[in-house]
PDB file as gemmi writes it, atoms N, CA and C in Angstrom:
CRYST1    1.000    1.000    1.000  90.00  90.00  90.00 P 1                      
ATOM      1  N   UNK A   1     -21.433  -2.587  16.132  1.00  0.00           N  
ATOM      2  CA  UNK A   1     -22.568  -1.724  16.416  1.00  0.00           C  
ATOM      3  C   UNK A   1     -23.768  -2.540  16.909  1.00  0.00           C  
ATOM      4  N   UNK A   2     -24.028  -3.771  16.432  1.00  0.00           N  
ATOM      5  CA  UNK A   2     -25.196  -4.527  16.548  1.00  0.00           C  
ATOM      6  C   UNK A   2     -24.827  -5.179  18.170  1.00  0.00           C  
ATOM      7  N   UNK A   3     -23.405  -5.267  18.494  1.00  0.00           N  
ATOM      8  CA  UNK A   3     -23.641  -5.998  19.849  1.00  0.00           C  
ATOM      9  C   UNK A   3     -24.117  -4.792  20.733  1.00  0.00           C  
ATOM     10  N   UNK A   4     -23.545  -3.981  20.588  1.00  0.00           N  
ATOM     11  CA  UNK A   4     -24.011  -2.539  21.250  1.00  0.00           C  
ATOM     12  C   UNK A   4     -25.523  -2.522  21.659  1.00  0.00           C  
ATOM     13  N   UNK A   5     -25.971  -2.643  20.737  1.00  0.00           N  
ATOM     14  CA  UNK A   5     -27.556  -2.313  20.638  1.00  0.00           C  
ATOM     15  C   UNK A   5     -28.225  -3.480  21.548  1.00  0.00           C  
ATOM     16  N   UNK A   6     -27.437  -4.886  21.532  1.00  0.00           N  
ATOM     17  CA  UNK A   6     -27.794  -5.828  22.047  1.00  0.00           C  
ATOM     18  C   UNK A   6     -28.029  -5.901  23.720  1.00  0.00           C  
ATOM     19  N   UNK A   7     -26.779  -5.106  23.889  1.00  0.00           N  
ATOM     20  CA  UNK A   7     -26.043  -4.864  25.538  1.00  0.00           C  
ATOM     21  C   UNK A   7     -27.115  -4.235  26.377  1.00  0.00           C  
ATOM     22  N   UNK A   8     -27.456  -2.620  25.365  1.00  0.00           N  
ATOM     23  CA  UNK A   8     -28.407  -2.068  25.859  1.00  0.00           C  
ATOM     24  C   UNK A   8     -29.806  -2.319  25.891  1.00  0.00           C  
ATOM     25  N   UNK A   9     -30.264  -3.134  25.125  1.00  0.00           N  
ATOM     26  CA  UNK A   9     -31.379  -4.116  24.958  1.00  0.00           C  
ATOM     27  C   UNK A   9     -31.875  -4.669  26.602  1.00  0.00           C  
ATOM     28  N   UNK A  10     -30.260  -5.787  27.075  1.00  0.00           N  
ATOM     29  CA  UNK A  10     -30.734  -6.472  28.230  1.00  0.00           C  
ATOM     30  C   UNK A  10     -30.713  -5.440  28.944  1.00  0.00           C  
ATOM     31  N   UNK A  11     -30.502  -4.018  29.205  1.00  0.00           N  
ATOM     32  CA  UNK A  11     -30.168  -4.079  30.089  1.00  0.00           C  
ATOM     33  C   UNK A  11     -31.407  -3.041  30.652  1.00  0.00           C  
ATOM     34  N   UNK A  12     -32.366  -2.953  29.157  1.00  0.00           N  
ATOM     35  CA  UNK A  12     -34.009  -1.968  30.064  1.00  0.00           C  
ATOM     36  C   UNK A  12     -34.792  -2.720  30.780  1.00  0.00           C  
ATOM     37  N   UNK A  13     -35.419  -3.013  31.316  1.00  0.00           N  
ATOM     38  CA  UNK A  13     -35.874  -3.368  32.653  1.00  0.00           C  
ATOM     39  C   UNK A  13     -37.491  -3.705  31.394  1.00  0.00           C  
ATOM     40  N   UNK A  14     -37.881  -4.675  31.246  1.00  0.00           N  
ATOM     41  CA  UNK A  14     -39.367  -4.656  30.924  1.00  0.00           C  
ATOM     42  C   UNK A  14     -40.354  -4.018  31.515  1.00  0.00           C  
ATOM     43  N   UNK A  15     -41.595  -3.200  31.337  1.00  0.00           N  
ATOM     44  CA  UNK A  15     -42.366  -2.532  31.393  1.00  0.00           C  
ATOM     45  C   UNK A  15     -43.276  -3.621  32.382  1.00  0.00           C  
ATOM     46  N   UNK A  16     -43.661  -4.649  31.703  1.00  0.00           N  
ATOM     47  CA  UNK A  16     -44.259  -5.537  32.831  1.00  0.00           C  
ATOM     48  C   UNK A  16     -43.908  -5.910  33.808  1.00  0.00           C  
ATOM     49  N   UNK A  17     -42.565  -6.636  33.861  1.00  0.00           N  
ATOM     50  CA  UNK A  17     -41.896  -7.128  35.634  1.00  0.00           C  
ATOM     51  C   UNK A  17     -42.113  -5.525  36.071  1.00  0.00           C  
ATOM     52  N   UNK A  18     -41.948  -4.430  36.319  1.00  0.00           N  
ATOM     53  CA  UNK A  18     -41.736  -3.549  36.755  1.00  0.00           C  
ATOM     54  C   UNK A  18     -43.608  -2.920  37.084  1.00  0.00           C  
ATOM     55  N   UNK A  19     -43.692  -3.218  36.630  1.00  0.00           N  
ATOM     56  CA  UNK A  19     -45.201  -3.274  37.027  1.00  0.00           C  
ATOM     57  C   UNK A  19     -45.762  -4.110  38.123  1.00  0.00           C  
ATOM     58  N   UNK A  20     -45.168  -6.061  38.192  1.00  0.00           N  
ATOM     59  CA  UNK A  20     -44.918  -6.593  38.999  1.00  0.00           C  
ATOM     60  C   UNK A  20     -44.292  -6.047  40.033  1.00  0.00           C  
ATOM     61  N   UNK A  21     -43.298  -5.929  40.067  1.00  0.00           N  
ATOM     62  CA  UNK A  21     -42.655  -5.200  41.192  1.00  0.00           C  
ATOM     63  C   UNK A  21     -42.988  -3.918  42.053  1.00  0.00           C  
ATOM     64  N   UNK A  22     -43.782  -2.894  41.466  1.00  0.00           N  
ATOM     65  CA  UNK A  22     -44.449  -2.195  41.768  1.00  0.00           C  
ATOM     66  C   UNK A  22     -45.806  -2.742  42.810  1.00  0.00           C  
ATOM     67  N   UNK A  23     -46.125  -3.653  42.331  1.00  0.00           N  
ATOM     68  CA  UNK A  23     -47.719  -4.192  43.174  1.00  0.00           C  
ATOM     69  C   UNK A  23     -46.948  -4.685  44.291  1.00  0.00           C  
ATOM     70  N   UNK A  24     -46.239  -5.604  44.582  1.00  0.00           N  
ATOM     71  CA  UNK A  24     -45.532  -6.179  45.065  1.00  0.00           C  
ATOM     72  C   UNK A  24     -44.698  -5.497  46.209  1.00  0.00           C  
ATOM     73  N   UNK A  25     -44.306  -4.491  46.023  1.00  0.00           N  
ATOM     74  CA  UNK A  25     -44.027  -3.245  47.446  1.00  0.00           C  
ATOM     75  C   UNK A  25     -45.361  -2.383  47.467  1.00  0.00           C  
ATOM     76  N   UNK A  26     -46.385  -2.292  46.510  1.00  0.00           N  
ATOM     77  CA  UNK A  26     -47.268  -1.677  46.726  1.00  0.00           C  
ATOM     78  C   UNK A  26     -48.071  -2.723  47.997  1.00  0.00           C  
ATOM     79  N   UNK A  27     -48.226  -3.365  47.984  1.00  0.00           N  
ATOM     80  CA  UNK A  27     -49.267  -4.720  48.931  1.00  0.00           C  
ATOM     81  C   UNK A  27     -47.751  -4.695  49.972  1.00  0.00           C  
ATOM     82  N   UNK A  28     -46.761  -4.814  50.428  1.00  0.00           N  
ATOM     83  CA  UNK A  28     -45.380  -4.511  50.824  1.00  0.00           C  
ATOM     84  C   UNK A  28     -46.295  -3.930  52.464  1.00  0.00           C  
ATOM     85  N   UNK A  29     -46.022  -2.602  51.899  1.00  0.00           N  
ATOM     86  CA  UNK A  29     -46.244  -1.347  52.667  1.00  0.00           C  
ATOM     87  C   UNK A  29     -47.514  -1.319  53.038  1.00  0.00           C  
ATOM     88  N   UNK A  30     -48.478  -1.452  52.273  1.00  0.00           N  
ATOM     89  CA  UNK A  30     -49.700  -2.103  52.839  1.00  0.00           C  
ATOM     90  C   UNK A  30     -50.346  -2.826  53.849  1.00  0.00           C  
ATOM     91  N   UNK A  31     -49.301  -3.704  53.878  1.00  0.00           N  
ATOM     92  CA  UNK A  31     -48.890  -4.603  55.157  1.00  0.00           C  
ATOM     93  C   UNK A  31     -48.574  -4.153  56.265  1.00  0.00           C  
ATOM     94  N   UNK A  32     -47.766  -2.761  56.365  1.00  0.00           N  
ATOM     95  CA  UNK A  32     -47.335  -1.707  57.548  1.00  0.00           C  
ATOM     96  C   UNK A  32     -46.054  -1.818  57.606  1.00  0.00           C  
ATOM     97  N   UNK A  33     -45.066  -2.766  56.503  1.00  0.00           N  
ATOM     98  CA  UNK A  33     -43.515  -2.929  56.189  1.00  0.00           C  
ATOM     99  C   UNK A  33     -42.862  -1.720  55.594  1.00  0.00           C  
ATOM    100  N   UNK A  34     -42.446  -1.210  56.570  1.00  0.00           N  
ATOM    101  CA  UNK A  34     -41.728   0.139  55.813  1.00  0.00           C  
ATOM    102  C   UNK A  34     -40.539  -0.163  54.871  1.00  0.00           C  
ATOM    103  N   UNK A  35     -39.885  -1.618  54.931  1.00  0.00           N  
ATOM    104  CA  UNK A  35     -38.764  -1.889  54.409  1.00  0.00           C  
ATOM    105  C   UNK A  35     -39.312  -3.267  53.683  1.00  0.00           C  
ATOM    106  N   UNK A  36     -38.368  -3.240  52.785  1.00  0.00           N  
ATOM    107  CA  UNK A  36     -38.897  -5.265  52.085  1.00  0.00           C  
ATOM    108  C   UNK A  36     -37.861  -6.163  52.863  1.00  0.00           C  
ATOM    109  N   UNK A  37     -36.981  -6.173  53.881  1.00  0.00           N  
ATOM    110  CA  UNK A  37     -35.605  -6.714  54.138  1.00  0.00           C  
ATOM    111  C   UNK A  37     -36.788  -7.826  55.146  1.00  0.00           C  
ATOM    112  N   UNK A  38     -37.554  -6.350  56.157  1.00  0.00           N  
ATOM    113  CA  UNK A  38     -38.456  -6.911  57.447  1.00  0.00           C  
ATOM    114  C   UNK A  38     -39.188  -8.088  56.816  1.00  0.00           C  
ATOM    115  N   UNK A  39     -40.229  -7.733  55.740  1.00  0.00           N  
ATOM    116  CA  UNK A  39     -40.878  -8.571  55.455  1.00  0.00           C  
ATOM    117  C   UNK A  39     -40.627  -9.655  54.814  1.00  0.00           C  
ATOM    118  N   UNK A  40     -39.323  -9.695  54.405  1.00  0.00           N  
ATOM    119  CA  UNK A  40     -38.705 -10.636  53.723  1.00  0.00           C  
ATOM    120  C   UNK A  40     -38.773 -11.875  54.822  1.00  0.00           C  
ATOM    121  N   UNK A  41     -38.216 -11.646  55.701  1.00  0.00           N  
ATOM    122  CA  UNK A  41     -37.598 -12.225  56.693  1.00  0.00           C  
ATOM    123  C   UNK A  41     -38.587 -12.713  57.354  1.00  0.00           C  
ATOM    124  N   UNK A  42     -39.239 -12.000  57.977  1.00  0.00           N  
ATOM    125  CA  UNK A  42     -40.764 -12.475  58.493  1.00  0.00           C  
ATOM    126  C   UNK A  42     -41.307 -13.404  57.714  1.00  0.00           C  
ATOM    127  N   UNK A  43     -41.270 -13.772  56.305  1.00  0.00           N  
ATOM    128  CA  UNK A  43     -42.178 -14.553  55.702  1.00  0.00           C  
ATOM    129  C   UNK A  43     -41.085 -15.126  55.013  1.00  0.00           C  
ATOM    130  N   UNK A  44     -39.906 -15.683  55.645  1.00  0.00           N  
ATOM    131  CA  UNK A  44     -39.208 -16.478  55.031  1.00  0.00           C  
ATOM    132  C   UNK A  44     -38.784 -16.787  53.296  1.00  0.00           C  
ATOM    133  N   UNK A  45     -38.206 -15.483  52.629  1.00  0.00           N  
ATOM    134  CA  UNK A  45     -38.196 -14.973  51.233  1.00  0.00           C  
ATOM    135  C   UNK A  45     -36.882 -14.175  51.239  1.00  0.00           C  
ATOM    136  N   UNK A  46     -36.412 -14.820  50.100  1.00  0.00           N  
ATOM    137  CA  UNK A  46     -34.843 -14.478  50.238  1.00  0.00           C  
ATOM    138  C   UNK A  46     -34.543 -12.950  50.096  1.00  0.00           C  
ATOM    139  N   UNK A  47     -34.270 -12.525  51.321  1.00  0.00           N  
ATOM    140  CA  UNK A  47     -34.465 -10.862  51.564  1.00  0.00           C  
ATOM    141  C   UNK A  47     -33.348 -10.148  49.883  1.00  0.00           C  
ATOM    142  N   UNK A  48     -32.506 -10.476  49.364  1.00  0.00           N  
ATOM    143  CA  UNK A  48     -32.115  -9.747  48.551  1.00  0.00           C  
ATOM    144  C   UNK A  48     -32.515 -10.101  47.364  1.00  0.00           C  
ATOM    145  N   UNK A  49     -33.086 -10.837  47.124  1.00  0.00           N  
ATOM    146  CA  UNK A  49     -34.084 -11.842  45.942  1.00  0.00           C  
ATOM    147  C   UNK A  49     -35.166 -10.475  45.824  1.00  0.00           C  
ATOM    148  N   UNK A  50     -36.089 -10.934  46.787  1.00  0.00           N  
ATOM    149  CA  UNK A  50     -37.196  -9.897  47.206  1.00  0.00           C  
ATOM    150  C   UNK A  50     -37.302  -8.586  46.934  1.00  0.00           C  
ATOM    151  N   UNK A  51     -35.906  -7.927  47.253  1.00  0.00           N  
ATOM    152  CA  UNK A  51     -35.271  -6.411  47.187  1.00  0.00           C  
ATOM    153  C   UNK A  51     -35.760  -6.428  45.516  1.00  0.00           C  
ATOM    154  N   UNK A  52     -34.675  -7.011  44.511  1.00  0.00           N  
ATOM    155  CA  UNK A  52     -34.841  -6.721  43.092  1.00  0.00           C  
ATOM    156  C   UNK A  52     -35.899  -7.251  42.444  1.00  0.00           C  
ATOM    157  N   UNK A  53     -36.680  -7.992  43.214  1.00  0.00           N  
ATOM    158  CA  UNK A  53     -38.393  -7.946  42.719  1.00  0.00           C  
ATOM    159  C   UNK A  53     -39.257  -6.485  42.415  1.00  0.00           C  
ATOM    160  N   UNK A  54     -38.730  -6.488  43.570  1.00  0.00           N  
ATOM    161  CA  UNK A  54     -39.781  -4.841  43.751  1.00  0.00           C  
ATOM    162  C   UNK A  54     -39.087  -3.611  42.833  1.00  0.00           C  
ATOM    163  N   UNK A  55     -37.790  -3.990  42.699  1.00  0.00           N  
ATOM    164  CA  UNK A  55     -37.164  -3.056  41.828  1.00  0.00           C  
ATOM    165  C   UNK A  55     -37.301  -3.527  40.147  1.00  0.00           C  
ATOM    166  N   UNK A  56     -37.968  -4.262  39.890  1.00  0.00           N  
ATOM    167  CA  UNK A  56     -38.267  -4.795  38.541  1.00  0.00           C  
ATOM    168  C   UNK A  56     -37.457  -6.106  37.930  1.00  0.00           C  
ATOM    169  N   UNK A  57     -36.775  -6.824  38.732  1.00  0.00           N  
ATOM    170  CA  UNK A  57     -36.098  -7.516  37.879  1.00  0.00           C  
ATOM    171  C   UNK A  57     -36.991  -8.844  38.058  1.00  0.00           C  
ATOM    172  N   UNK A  58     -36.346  -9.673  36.680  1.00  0.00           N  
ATOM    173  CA  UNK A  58     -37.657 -10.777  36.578  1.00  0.00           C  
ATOM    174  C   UNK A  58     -37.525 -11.903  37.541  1.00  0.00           C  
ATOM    175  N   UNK A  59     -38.576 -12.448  37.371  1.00  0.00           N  
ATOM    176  CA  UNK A  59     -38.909 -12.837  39.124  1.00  0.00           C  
ATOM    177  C   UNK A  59     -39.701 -14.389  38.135  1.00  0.00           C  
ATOM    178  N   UNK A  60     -39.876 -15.868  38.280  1.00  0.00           N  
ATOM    179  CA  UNK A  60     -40.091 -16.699  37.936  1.00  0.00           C  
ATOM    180  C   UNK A  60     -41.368 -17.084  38.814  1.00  0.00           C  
ATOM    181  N   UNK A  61     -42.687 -17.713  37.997  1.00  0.00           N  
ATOM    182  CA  UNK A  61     -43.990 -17.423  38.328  1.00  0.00           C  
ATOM    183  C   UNK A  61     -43.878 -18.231  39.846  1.00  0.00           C  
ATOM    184  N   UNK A  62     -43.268 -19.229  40.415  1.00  0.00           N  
ATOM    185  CA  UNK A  62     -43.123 -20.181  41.459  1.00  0.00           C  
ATOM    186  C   UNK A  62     -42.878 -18.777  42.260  1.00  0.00           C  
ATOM    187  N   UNK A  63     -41.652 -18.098  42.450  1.00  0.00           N  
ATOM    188  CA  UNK A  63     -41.304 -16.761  43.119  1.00  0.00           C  
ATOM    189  C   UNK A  63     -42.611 -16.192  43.282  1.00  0.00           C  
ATOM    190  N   UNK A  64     -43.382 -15.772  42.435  1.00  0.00           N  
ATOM    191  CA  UNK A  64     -44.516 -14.731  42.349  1.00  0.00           C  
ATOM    192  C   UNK A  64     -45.511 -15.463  43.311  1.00  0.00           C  
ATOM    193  N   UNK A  65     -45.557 -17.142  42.814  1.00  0.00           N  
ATOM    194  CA  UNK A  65     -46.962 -17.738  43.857  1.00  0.00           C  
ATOM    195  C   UNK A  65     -46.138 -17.782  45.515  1.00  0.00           C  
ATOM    196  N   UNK A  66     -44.620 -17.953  46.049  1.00  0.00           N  
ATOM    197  CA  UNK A  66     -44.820 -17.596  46.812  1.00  0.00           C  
ATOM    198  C   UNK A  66     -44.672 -16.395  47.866  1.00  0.00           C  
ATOM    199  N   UNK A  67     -44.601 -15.514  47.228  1.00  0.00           N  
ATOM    200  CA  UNK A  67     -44.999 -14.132  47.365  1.00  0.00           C  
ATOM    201  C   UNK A  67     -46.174 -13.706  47.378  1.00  0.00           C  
ATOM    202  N   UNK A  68     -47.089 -14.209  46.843  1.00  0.00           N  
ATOM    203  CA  UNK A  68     -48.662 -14.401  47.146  1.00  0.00           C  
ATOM    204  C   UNK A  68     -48.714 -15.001  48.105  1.00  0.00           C  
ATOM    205  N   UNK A  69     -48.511 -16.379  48.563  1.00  0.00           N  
ATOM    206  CA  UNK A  69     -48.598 -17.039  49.398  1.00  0.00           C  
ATOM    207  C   UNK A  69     -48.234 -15.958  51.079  1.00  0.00           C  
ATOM    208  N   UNK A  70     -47.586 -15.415  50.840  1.00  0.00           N  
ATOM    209  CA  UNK A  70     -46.749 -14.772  51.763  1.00  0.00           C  
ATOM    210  C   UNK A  70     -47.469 -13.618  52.077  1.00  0.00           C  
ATOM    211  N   UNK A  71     -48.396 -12.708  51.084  1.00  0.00           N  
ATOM    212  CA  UNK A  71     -49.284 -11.948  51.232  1.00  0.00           C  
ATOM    213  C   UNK A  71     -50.629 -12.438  51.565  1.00  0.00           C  
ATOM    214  N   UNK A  72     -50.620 -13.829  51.192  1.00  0.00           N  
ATOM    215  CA  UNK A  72     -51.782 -14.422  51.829  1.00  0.00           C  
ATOM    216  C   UNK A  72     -53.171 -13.386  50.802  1.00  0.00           C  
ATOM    217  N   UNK A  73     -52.781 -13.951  49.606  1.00  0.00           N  
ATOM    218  CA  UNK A  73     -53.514 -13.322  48.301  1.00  0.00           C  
ATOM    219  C   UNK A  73     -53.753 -14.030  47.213  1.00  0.00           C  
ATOM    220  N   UNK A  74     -54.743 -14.568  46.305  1.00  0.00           N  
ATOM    221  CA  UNK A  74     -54.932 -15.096  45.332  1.00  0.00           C  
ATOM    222  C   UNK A  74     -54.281 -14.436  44.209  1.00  0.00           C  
ATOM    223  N   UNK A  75     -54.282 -14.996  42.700  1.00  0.00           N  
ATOM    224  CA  UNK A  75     -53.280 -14.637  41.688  1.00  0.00           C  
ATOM    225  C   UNK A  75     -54.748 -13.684  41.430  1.00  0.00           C  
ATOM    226  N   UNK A  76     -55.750 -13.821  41.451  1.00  0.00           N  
ATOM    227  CA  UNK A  76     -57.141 -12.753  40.683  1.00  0.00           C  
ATOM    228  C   UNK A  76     -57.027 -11.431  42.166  1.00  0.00           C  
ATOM    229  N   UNK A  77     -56.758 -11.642  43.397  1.00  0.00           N  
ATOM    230  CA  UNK A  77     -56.465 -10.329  43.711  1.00  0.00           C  
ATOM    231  C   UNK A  77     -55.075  -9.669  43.062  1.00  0.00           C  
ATOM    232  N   UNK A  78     -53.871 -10.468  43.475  1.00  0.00           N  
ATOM    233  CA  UNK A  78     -52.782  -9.753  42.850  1.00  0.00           C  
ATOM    234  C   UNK A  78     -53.333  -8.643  41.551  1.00  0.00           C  
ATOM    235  N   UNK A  79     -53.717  -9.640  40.522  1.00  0.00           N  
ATOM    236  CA  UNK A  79     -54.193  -8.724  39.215  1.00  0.00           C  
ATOM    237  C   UNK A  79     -55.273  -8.593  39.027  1.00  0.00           C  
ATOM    238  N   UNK A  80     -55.861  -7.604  40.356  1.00  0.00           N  
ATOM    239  CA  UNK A  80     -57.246  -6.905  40.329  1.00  0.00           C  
ATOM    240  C   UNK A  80     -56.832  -5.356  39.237  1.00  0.00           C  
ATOM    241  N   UNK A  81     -58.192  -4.634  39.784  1.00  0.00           N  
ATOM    242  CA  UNK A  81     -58.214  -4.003  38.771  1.00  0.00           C  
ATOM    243  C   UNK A  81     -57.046  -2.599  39.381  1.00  0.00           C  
ATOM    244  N   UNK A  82     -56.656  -2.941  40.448  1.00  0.00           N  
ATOM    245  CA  UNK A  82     -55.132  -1.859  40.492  1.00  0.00           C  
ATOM    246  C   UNK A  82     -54.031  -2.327  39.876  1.00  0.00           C  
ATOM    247  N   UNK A  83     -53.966  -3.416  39.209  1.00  0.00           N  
ATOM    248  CA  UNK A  83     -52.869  -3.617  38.618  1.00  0.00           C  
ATOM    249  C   UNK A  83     -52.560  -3.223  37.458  1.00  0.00           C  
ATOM    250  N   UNK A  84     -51.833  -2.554  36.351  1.00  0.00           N  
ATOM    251  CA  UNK A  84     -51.960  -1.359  35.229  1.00  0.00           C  
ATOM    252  C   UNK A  84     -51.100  -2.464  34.809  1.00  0.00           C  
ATOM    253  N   UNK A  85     -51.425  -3.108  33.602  1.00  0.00           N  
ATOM    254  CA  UNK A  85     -50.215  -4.052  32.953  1.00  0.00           C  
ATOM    255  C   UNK A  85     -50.088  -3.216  31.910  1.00  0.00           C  
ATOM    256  N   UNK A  86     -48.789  -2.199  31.171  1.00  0.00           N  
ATOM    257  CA  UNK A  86     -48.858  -1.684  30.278  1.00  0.00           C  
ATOM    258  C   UNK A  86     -49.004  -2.082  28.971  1.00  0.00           C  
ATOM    259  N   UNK A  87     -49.185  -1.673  27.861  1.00  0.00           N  
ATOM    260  CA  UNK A  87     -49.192  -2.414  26.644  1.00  0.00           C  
ATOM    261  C   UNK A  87     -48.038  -2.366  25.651  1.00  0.00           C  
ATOM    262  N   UNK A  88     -47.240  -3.029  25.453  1.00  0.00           N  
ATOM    263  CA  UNK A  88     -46.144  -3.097  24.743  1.00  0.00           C  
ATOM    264  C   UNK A  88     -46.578  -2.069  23.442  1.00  0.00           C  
ATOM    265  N   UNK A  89     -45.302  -1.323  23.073  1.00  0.00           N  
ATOM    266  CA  UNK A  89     -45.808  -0.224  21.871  1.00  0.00           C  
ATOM    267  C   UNK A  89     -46.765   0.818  22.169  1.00  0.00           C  
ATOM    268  N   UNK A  90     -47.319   0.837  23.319  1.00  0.00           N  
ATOM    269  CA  UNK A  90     -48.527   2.172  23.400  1.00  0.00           C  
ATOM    270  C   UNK A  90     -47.512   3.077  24.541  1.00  0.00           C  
ATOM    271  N   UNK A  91     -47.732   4.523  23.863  1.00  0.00           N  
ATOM    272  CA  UNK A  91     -47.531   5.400  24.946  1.00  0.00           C  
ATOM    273  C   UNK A  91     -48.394   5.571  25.902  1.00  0.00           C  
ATOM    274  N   UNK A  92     -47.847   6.009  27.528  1.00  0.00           N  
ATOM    275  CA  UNK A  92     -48.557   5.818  28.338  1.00  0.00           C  
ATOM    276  C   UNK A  92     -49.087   7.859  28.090  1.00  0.00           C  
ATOM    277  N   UNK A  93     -50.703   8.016  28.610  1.00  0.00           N  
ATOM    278  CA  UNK A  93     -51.003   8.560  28.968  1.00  0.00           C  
ATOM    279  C   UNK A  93     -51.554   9.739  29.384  1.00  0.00           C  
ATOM    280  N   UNK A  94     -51.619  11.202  29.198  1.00  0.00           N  
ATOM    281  CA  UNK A  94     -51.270  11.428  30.346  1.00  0.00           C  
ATOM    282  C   UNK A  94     -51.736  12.879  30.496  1.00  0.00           C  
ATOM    283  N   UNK A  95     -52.312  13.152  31.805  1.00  0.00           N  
ATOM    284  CA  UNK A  95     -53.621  14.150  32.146  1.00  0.00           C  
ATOM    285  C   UNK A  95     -53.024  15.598  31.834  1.00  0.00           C  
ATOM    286  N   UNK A  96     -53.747  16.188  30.920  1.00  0.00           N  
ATOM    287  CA  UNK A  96     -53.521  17.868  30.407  1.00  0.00           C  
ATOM    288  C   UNK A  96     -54.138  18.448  31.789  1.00  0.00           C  
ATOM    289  N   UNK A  97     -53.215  19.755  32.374  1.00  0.00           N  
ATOM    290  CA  UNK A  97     -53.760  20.036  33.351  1.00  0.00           C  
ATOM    291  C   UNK A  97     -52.940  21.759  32.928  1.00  0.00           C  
TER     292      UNK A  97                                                      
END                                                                             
């Protein structure tokens, strides 16, 4: 039972990389890249590397600086104030309408 629990453990996606990854095609498209493959390529970044960035998987801080580099962005823009880092244990949110 306990490996079980373990399996499914690796296999949720952290709340933060996915947040990363989110900014990361968010500034993407920004750029006028309708796809991450184009911009991959254009800025010399391993186009299927790149792909599961943006889809949340973890990404090692060297990766992240040059992906900045590549956006031609400091680490204090990256995590300006559009960047939502969630808080581990808090529910997110969310507008009564």
């Amino acid at each position: 039972m306990a490996v079980l629990n373990m399996e499914k453990s690796k296999k949720e996606k952290d709340p933060i990389v996915i947040a990363l990854g989110t900014r990361i095609k968010e500034l993407r498209i920004a750029k006028g890249y309708t796809n991450y493959e184009n911009f991959a390529f254009d800025h010399d970044l391993p186009r299927s590397q790149f792909g599961r960035y943006e889809k949340g998987e973890d990404l090692r801080f060297s990766s992240l600086m040059k992906i900045l580099h590549a956006f031609n962005i400091s680490p204090e823009e990256f995590f300006d104030e559009r960047f939502s880092l969630p808080i581990r244990g808090q529910k997110k949110l969310t507008k009564k309408g």
